[in-house]
PyMOL Python script that loads the backbone (N, CA, C, O; Angstrom):
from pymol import cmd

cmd.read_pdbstr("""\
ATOM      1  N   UNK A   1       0.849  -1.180   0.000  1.00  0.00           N
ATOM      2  CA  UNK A   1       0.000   0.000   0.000  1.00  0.00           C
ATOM      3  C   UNK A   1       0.887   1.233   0.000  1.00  0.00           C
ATOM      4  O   UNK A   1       1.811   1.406   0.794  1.00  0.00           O
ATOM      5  N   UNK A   2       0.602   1.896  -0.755  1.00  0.00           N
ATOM      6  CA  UNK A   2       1.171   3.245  -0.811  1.00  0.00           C
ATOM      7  C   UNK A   2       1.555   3.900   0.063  1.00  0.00           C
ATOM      8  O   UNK A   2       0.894   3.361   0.952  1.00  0.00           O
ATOM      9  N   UNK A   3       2.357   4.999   0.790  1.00  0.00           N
ATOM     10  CA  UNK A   3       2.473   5.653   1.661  1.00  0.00           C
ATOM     11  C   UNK A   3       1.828   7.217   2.188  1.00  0.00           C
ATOM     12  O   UNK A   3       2.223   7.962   3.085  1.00  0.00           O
ATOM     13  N   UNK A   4       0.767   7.340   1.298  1.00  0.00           N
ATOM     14  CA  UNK A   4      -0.051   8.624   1.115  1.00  0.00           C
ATOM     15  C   UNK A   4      -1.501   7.633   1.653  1.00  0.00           C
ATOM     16  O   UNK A   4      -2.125   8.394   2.393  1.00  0.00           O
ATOM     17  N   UNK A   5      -2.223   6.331   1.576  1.00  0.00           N
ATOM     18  CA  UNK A   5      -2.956   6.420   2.697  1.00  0.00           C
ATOM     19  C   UNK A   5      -2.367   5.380   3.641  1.00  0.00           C
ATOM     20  O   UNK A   5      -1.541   4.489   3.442  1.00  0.00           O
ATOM     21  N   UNK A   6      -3.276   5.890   5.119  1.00  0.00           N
ATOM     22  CA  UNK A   6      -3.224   5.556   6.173  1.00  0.00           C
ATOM     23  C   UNK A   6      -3.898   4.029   6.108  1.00  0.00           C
ATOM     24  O   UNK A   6      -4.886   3.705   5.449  1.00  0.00           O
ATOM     25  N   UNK A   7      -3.115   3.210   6.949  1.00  0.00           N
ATOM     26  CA  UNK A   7      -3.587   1.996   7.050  1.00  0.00           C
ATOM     27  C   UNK A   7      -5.109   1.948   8.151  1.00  0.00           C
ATOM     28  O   UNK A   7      -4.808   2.135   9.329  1.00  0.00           O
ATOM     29  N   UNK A   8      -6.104   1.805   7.987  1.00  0.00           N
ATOM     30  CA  UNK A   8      -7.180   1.538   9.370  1.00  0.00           C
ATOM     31  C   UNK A   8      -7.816   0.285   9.335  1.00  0.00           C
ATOM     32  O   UNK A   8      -8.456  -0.324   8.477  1.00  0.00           O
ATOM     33  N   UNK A   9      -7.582   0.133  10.124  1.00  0.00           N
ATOM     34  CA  UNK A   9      -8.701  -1.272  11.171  1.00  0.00           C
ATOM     35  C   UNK A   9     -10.444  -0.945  11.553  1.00  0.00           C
ATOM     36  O   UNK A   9     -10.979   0.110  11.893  1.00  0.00           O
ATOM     37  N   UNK A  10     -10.896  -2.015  11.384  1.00  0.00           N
ATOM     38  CA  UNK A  10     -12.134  -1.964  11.627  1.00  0.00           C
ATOM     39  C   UNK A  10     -12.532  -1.446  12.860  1.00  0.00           C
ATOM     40  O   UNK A  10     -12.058  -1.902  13.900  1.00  0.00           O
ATOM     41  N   UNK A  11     -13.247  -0.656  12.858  1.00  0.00           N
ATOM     42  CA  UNK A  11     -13.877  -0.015  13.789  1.00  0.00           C
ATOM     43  C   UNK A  11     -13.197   1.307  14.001  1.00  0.00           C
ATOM     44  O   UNK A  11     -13.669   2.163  14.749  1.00  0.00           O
ATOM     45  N   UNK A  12     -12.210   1.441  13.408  1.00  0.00           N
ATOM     46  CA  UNK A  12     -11.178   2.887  13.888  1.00  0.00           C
ATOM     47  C   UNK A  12     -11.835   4.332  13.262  1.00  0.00           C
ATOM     48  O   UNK A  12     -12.363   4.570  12.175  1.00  0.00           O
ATOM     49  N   UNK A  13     -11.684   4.795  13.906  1.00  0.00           N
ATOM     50  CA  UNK A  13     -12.230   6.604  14.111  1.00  0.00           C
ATOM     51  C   UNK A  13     -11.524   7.404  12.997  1.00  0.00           C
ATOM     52  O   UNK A  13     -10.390   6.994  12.750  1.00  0.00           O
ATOM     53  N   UNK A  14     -12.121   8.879  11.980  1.00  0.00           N
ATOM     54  CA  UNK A  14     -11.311   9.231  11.475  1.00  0.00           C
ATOM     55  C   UNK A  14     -11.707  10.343  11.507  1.00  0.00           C
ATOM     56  O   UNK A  14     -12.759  10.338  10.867  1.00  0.00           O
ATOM     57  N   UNK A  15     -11.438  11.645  11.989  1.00  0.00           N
ATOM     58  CA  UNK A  15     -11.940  13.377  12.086  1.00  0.00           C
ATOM     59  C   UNK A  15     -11.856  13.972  10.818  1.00  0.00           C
ATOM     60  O   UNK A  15     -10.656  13.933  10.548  1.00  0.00           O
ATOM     61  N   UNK A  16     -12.310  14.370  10.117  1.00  0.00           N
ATOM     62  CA  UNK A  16     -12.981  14.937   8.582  1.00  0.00           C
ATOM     63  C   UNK A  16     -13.436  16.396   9.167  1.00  0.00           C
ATOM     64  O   UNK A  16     -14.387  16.631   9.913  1.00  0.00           O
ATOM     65  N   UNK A  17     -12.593  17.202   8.677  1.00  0.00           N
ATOM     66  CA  UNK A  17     -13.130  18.531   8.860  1.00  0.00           C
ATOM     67  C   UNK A  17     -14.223  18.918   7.575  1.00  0.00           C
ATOM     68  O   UNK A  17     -14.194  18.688   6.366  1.00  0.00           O
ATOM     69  N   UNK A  18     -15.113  19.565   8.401  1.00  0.00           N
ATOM     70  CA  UNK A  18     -16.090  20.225   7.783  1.00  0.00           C
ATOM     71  C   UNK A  18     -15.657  20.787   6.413  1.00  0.00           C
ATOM     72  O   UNK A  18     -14.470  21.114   6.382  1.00  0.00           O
ATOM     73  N   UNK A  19     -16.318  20.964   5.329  1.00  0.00           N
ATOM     74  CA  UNK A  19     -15.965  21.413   3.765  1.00  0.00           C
ATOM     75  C   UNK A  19     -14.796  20.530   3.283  1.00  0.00           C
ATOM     76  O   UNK A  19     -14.102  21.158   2.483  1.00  0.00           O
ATOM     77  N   UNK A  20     -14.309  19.153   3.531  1.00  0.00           N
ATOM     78  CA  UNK A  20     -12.999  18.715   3.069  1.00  0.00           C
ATOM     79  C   UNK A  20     -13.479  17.793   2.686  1.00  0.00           C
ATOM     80  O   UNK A  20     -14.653  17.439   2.791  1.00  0.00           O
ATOM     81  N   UNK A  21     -12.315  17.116   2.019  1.00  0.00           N
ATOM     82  CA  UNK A  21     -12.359  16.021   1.388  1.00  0.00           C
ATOM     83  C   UNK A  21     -11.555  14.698   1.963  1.00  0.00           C
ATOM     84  O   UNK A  21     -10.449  14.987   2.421  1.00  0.00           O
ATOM     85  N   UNK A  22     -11.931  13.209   2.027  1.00  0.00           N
ATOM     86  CA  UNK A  22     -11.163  12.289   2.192  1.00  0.00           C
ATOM     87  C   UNK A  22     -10.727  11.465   1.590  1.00  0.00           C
ATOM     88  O   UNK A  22     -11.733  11.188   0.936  1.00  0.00           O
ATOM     89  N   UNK A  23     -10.157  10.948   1.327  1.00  0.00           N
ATOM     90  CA  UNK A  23      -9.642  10.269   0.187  1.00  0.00           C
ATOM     91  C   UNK A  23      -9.195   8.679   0.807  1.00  0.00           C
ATOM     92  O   UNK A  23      -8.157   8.452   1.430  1.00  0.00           O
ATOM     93  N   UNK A  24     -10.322   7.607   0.442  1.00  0.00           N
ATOM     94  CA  UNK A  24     -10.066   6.159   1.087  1.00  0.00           C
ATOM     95  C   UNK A  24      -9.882   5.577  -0.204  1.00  0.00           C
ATOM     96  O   UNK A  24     -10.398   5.696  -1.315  1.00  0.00           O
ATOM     97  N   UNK A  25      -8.848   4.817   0.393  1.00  0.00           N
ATOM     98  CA  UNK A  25      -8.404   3.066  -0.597  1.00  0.00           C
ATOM     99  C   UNK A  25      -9.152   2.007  -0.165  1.00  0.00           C
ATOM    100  O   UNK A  25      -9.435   1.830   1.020  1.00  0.00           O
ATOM    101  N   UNK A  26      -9.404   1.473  -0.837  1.00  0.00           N
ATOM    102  CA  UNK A  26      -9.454  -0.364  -0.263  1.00  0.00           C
ATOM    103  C   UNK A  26      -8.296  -1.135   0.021  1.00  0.00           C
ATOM    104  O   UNK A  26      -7.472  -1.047  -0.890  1.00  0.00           O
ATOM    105  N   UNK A  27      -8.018  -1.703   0.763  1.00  0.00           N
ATOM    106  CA  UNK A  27      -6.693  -2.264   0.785  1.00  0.00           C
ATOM    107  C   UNK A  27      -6.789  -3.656  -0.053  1.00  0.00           C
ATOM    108  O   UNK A  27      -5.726  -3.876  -0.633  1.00  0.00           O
ATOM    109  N   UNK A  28      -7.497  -4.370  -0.209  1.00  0.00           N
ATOM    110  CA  UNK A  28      -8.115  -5.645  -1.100  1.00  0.00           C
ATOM    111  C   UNK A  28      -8.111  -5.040  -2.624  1.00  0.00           C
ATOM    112  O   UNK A  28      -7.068  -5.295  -3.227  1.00  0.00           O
ATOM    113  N   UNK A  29      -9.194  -4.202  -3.439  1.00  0.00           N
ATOM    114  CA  UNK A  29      -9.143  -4.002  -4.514  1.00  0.00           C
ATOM    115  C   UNK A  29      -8.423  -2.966  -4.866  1.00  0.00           C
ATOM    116  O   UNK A  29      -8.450  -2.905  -6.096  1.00  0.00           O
ATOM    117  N   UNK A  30      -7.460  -1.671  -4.185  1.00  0.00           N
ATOM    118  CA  UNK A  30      -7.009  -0.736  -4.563  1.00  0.00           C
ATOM    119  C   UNK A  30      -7.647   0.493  -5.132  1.00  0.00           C
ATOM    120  O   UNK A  30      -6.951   1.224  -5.838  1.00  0.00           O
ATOM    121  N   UNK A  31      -8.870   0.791  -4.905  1.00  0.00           N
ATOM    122  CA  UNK A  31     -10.085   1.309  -5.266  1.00  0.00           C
ATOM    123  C   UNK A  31     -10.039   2.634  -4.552  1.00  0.00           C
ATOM    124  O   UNK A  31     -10.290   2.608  -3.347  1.00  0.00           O
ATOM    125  N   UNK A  32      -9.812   3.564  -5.008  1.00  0.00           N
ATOM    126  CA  UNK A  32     -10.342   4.753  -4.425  1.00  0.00           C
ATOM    127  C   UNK A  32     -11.224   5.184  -4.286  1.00  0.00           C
ATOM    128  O   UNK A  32     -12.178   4.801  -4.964  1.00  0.00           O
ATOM    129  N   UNK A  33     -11.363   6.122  -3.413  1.00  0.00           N
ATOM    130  CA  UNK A  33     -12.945   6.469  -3.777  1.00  0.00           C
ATOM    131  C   UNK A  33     -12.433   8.472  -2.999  1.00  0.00           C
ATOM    132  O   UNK A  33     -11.260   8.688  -2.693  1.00  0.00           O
ATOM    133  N   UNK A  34     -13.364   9.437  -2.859  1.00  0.00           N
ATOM    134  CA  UNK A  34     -13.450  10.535  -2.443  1.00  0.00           C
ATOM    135  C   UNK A  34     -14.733  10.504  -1.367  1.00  0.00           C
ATOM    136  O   UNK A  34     -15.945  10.350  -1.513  1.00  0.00           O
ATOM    137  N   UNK A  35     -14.029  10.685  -0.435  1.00  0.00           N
ATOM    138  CA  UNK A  35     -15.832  11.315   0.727  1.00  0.00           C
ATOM    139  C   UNK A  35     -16.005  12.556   1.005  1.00  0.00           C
ATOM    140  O   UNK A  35     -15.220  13.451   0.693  1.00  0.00           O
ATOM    141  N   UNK A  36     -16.953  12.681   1.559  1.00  0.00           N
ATOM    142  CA  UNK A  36     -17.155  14.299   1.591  1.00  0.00           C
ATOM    143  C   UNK A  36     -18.708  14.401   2.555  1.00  0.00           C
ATOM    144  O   UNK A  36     -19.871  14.371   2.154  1.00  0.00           O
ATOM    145  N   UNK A  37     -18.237  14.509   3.730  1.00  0.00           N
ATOM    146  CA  UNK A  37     -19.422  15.057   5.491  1.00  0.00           C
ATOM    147  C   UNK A  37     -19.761  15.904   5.570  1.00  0.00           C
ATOM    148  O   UNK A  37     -18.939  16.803   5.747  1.00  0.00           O
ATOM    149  N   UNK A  38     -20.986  16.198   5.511  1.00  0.00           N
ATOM    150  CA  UNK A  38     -21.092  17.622   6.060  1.00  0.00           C
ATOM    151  C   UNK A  38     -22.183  17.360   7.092  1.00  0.00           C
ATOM    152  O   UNK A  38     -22.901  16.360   7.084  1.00  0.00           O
ATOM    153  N   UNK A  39     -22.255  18.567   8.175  1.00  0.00           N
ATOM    154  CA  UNK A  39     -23.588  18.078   8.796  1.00  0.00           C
ATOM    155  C   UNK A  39     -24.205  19.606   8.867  1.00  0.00           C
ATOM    156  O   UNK A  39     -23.751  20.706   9.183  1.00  0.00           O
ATOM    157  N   UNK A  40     -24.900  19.330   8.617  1.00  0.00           N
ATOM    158  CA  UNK A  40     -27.013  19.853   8.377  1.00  0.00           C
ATOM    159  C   UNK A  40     -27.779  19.720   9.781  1.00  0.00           C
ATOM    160  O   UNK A  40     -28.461  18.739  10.079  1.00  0.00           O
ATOM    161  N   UNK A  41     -27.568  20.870  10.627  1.00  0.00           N
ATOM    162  CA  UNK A  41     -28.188  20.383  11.934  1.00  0.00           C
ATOM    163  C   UNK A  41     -27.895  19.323  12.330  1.00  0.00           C
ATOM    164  O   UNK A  41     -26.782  18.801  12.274  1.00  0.00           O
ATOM    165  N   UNK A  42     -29.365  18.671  13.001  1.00  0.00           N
ATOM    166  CA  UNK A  42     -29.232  16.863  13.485  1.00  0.00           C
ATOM    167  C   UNK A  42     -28.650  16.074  12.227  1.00  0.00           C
ATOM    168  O   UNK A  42     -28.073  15.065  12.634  1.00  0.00           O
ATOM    169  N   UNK A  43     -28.594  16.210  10.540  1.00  0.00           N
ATOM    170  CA  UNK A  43     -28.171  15.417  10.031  1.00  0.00           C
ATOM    171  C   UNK A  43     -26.653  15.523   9.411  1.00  0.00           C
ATOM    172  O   UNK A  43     -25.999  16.566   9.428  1.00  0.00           O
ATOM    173  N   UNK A  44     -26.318  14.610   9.007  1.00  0.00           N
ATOM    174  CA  UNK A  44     -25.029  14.315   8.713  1.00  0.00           C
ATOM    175  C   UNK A  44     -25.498  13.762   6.836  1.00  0.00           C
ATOM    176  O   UNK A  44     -26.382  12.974   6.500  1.00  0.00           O
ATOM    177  N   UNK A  45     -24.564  14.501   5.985  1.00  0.00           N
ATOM    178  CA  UNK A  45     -24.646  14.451   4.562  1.00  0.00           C
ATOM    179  C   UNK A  45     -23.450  13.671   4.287  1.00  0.00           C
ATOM    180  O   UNK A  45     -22.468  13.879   4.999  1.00  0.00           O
ATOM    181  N   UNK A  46     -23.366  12.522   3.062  1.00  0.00           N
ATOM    182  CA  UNK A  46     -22.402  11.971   3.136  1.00  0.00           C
ATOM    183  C   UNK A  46     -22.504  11.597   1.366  1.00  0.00           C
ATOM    184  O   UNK A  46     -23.457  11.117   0.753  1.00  0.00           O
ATOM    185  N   UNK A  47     -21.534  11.897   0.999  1.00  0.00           N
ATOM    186  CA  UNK A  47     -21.052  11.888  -0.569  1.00  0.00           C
ATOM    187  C   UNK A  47     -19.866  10.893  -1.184  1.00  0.00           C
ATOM    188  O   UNK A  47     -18.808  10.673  -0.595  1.00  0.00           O
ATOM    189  N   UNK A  48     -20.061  10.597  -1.868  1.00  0.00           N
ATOM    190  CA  UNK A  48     -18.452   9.926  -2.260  1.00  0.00           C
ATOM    191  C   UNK A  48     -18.678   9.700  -3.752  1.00  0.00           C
ATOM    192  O   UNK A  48     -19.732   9.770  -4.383  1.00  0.00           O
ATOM    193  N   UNK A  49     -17.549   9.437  -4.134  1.00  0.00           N
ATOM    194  CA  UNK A  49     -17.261   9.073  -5.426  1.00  0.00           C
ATOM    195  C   UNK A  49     -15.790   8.275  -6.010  1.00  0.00           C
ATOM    196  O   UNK A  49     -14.753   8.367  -5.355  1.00  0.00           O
ATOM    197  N   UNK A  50     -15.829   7.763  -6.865  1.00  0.00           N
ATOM    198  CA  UNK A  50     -14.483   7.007  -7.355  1.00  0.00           C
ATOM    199  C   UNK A  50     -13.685   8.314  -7.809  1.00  0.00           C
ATOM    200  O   UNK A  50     -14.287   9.345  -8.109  1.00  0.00           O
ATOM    201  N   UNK A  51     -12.164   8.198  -7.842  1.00  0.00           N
ATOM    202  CA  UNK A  51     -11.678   8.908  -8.283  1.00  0.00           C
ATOM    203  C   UNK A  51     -10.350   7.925  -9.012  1.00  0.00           C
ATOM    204  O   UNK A  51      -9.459   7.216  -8.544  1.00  0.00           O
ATOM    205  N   UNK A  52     -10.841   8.383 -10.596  1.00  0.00           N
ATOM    206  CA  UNK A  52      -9.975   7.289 -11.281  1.00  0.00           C
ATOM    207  C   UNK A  52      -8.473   6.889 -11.287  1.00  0.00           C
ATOM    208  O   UNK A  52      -7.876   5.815 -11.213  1.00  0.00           O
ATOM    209  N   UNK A  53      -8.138   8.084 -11.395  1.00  0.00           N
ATOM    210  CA  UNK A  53      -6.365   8.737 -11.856  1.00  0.00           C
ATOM    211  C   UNK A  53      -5.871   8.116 -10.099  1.00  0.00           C
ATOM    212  O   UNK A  53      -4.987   7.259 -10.137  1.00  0.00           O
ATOM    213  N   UNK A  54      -6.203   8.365  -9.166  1.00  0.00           N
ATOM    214  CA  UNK A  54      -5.951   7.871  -8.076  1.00  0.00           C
ATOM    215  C   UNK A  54      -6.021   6.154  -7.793  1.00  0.00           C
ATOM    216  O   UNK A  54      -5.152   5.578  -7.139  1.00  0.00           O
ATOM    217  N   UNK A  55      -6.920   5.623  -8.254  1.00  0.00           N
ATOM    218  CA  UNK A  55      -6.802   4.264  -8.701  1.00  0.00           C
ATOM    219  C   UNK A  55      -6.272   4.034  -9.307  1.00  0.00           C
ATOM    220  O   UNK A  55      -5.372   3.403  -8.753  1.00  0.00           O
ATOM    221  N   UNK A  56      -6.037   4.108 -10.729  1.00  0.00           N
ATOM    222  CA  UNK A  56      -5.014   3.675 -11.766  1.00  0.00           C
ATOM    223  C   UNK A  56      -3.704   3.938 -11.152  1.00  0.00           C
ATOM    224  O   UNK A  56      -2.940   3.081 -11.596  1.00  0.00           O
ATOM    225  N   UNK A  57      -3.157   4.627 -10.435  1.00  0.00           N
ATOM    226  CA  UNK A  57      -1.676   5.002 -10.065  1.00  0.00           C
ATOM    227  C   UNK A  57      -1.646   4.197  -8.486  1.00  0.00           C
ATOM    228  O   UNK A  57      -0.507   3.944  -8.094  1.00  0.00           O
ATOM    229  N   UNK A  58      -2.737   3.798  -7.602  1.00  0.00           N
ATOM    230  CA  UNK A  58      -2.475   2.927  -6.537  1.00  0.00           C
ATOM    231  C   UNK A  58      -2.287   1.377  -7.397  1.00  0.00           C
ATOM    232  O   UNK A  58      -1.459   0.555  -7.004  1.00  0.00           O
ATOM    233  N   UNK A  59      -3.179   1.118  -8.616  1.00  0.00           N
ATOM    234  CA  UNK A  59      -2.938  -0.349  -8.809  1.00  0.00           C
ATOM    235  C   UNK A  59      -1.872  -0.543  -9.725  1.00  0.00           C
ATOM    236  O   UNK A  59      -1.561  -1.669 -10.113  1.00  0.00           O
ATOM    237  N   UNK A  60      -1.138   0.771 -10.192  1.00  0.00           N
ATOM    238  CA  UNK A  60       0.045  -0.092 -10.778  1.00  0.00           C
ATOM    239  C   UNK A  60       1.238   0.185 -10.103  1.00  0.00           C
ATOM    240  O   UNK A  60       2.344  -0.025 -10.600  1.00  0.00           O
ATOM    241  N   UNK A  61       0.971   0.852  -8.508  1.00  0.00           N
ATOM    242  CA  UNK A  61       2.152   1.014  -7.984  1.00  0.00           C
ATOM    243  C   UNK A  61       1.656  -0.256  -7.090  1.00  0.00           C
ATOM    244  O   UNK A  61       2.344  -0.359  -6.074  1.00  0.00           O
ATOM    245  N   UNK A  62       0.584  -1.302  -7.209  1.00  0.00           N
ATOM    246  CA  UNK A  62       0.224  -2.741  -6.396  1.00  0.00           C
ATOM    247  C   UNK A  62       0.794  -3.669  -7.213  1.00  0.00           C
ATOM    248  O   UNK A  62       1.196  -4.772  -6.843  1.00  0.00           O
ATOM    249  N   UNK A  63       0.825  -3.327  -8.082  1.00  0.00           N
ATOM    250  CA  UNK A  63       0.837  -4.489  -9.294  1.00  0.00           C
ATOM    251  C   UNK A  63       2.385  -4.948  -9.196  1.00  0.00           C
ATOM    252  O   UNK A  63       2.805  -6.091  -9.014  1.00  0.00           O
ATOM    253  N   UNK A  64       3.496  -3.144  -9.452  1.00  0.00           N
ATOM    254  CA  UNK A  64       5.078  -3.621  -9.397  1.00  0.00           C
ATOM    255  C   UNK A  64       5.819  -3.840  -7.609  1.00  0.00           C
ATOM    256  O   UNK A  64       6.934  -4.095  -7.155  1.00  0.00           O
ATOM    257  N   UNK A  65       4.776  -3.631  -7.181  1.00  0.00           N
ATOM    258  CA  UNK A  65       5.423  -4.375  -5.893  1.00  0.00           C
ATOM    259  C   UNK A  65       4.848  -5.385  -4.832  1.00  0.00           C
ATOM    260  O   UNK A  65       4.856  -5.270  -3.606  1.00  0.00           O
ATOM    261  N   UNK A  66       4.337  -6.421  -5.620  1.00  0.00           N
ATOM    262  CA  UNK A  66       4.400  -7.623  -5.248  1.00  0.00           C
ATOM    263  C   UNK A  66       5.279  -8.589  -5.657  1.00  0.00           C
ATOM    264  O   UNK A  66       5.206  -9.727  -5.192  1.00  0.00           O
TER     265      UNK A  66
END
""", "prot")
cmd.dss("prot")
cmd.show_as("cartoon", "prot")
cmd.util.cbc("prot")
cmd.orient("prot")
């Protein structure tokens, strides 16, 4: 796994400031994705999306180092 994300365990906590962006891997498929929290009063808004160029460059930096 790359050294730009953080390794986490199930159940582990992660603080997301308000207006930002997060940026999760899969550690299994190499899959990026983008999140994005906001909260709305009592609710909490939650967004995401793939982000390609970030995948393509985690799975072929998976691919040459195995």
């Amino acid at each position: 796994m790359s050294g730009r994300y953080r390794q986490l365990m199930d159940g582990d906590k992660v603080l997301v400031p308000q207006r930002k962006y997060l940026k999760i891997a899969c550690c299994d498929c190499n899959l990026v994705h983008i999140v994005q929290l906001k909260i709305r009063g009592a609710s909490v808004l939650y967004r995401s999306w793939r982000h390609n160029k970030s995948t393509a460059a985690l799975r072929r930096y998976a691919k040459v180092n195995k």
